[in-house]
C-alpha positions as CSV (number, residue, x, y, z in Angstrom):
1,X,8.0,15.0,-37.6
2,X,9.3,11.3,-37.9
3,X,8.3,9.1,-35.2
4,X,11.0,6.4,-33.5
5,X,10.8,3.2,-35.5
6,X,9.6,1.2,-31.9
7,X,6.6,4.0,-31.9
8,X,5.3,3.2,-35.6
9,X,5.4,-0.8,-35.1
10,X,3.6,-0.5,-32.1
11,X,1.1,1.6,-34.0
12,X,1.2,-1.1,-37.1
13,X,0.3,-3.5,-34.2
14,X,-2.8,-1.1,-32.5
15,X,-6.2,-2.9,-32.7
16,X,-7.9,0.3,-34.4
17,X,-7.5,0.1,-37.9
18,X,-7.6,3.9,-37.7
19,X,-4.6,4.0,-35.7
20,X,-2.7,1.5,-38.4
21,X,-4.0,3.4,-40.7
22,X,-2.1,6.5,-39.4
23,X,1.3,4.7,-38.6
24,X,0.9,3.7,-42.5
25,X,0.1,7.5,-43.5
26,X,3.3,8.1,-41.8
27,X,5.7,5.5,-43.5
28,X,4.2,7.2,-46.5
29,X,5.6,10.3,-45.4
30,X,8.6,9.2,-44.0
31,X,9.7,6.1,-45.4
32,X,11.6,3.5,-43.6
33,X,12.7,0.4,-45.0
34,X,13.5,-1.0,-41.4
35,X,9.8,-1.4,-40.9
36,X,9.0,-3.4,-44.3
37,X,8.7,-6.7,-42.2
38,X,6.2,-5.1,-39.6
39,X,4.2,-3.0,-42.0
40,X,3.7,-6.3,-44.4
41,X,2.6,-8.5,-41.4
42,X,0.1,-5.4,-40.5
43,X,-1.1,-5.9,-43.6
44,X,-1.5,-9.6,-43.9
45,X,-3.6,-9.4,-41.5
46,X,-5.5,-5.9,-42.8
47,X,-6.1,-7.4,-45.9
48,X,-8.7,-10.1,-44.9
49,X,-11.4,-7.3,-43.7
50,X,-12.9,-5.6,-46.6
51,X,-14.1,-2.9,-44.1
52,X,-10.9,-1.5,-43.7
53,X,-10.1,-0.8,-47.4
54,X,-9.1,2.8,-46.8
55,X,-6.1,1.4,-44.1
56,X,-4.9,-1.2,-46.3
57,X,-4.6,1.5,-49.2
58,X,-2.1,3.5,-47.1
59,X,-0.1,0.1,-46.4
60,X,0.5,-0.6,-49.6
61,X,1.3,2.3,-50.9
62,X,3.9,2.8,-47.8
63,X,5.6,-0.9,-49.3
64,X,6.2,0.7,-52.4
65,X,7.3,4.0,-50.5
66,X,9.8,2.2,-48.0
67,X,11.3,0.1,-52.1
68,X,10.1,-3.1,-49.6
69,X,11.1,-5.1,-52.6
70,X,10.1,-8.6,-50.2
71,X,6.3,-7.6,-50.1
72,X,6.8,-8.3,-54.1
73,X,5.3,-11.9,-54.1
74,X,3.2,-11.1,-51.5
75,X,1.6,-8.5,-53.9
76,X,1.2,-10.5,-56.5
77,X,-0.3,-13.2,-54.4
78,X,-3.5,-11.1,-53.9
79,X,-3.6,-9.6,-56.7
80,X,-6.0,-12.1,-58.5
81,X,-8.4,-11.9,-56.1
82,X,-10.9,-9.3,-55.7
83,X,-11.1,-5.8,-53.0
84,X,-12.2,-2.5,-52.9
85,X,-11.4,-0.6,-55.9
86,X,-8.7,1.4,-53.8
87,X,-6.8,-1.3,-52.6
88,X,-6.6,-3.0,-56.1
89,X,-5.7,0.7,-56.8
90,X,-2.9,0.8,-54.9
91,X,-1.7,-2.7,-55.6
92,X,-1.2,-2.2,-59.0
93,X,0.7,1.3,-58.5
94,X,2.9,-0.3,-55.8
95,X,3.1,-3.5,-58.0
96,X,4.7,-0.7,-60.8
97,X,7.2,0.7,-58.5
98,X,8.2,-3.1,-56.9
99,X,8.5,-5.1,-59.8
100,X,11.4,-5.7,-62.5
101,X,10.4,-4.2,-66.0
102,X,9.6,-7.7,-67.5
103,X,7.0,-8.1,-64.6
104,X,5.3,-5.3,-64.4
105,X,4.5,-5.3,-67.7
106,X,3.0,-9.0,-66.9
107,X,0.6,-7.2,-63.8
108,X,-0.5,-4.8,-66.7
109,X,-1.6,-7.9,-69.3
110,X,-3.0,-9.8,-66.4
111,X,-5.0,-6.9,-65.8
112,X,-6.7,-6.8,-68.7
113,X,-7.3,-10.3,-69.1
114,X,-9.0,-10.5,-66.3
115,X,-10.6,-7.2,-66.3
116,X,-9.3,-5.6,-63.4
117,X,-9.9,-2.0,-64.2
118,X,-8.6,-0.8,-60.4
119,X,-5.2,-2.7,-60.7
120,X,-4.9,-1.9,-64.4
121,X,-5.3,2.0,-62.8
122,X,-2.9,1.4,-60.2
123,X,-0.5,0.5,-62.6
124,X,-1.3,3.5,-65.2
125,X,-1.1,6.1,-62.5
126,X,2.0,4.7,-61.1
127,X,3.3,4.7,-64.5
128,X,2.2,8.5,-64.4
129,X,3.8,9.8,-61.4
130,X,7.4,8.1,-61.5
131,X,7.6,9.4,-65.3
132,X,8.5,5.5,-66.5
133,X,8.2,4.1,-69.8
134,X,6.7,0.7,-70.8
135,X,6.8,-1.5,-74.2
136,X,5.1,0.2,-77.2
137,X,3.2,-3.6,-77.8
138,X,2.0,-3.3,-73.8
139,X,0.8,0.3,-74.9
140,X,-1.2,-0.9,-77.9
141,X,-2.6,-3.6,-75.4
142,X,-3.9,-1.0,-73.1
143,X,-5.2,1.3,-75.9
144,X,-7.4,-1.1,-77.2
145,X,-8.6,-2.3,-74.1
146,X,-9.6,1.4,-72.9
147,X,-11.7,1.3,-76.0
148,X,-13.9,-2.0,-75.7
149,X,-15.6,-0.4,-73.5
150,X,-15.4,3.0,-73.3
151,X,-12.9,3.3,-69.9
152,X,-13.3,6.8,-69.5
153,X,-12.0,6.5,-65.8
154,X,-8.8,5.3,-66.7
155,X,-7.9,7.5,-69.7
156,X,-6.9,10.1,-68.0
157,X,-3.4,8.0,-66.1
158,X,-2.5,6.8,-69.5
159,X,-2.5,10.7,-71.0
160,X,-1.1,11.9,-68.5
161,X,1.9,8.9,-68.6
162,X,1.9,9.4,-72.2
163,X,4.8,11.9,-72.7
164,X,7.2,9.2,-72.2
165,X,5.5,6.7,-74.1
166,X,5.5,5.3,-77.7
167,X,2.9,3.0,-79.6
168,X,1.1,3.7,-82.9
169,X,-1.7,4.5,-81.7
170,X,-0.6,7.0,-79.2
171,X,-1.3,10.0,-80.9
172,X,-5.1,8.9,-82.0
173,X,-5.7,8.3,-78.7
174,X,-4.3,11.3,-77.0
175,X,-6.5,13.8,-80.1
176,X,-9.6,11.9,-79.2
177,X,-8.9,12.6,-75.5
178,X,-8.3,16.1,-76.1
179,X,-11.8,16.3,-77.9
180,X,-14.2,14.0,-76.5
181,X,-12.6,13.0,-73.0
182,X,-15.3,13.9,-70.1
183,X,-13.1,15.2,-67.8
184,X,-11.2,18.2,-67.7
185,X,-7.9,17.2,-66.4
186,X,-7.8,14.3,-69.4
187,X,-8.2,17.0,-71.7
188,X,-5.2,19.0,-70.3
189,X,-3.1,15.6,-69.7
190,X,-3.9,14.7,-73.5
191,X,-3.2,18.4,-75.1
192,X,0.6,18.4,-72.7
193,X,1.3,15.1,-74.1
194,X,0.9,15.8,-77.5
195,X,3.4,18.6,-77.0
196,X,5.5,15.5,-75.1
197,X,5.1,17.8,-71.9
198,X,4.6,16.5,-68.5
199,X,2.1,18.2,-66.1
200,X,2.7,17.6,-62.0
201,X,-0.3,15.5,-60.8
202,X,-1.1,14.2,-57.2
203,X,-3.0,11.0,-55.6
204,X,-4.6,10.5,-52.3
């Protein structure tokens, strides 16, 4: 049931991270663009203890939920520097569904540069779920970056995105998925996409 917007910013405001947490979980459930301004000052404040990685996970991804297009440069003001490997997570997916086309495909090429595998992730499994589409040249980019080293974690997003994607090297990728990917659900991402078939997939 959605709660009154007065009930969730008082819960953004709670001094449990558990309880902000929850208000978050909500706007995630019921988005509300109304509460952009409160749930971004929640999680200015959120972001500067590492402890509480799993809350500030569930604000993000509420930003991107509520379209709070103003927590934009906000995101991409922390996004250089180091968290847990969810937040980055969910920086780069929420980065995806915030920013213009040209950007985005900036967040992706940063994130190889600097070898930020959890907001490169983000990014791919946002790509994923909202069915997008990005440059064949960023494609290529990612392709050979998932191969120097082997990023087995992230080749699942990109198969399972890959149905409405184009590069060159697509196809080669998505076969050797299909045969030597570790992981199950990569195998089944990669054998859909080669049939350019989409398969419904879900995130925490």
């Amino acid at each position: 049931m959605k709660k009154p917007i007065g009930e969730i910013s008082r819960l953004l405001r709670d001094s449990r991270s558990k309880t902000r947490g929850q208000a978050a979980k909500h706007l995630r459930k019921n988005p509300d663009p109304k509460l952009c301004g409160d749930l971004q000052r929640a999680l200015e404040i959120e972001i500067q203890d590492s402890r509480t990685w799993e809350t500030q996970y569930h604000m993000i991804l509420a930003l991107a939920g509520c379209a709070c297009t103003s927590a934009r440069r906000f995101l991409l003001e922390i996004s250089p520097h180091p968290h847990a490997w969810m937040t980055d997570c969910a920086i780069g997916d929420s980065l995806f569904r915030l920013c213009s086309e040209t950007e985005r495909e900036r967040v992706a090429r940063s994130a190889i540069k600097d070898g930020r595998d959890p907001i490169l992730e983000g990014w791919l499994r946002a790509l994923a779920m909202t069915r997008n589409t990005a440059s064949e040249e960023t494609i290529e980019v990612i392709i050979r970056y998932l191969k120097r080293p082997l990023k087995e974690q992230l080749w699942f997003w990109l198969a399972a995105a890959a149905p409405g994607l184009s590069a060159p090297s697509l196809k080669q990728f998505l076969e050797h998925c299909k045969l030597e990917a570790p992981l199950d659900d990569t195998k089944r991402a990669a054998i859909a996409a080669l049939d350019r078939r989409y398969l419904t997939w879900t995130h925490l």
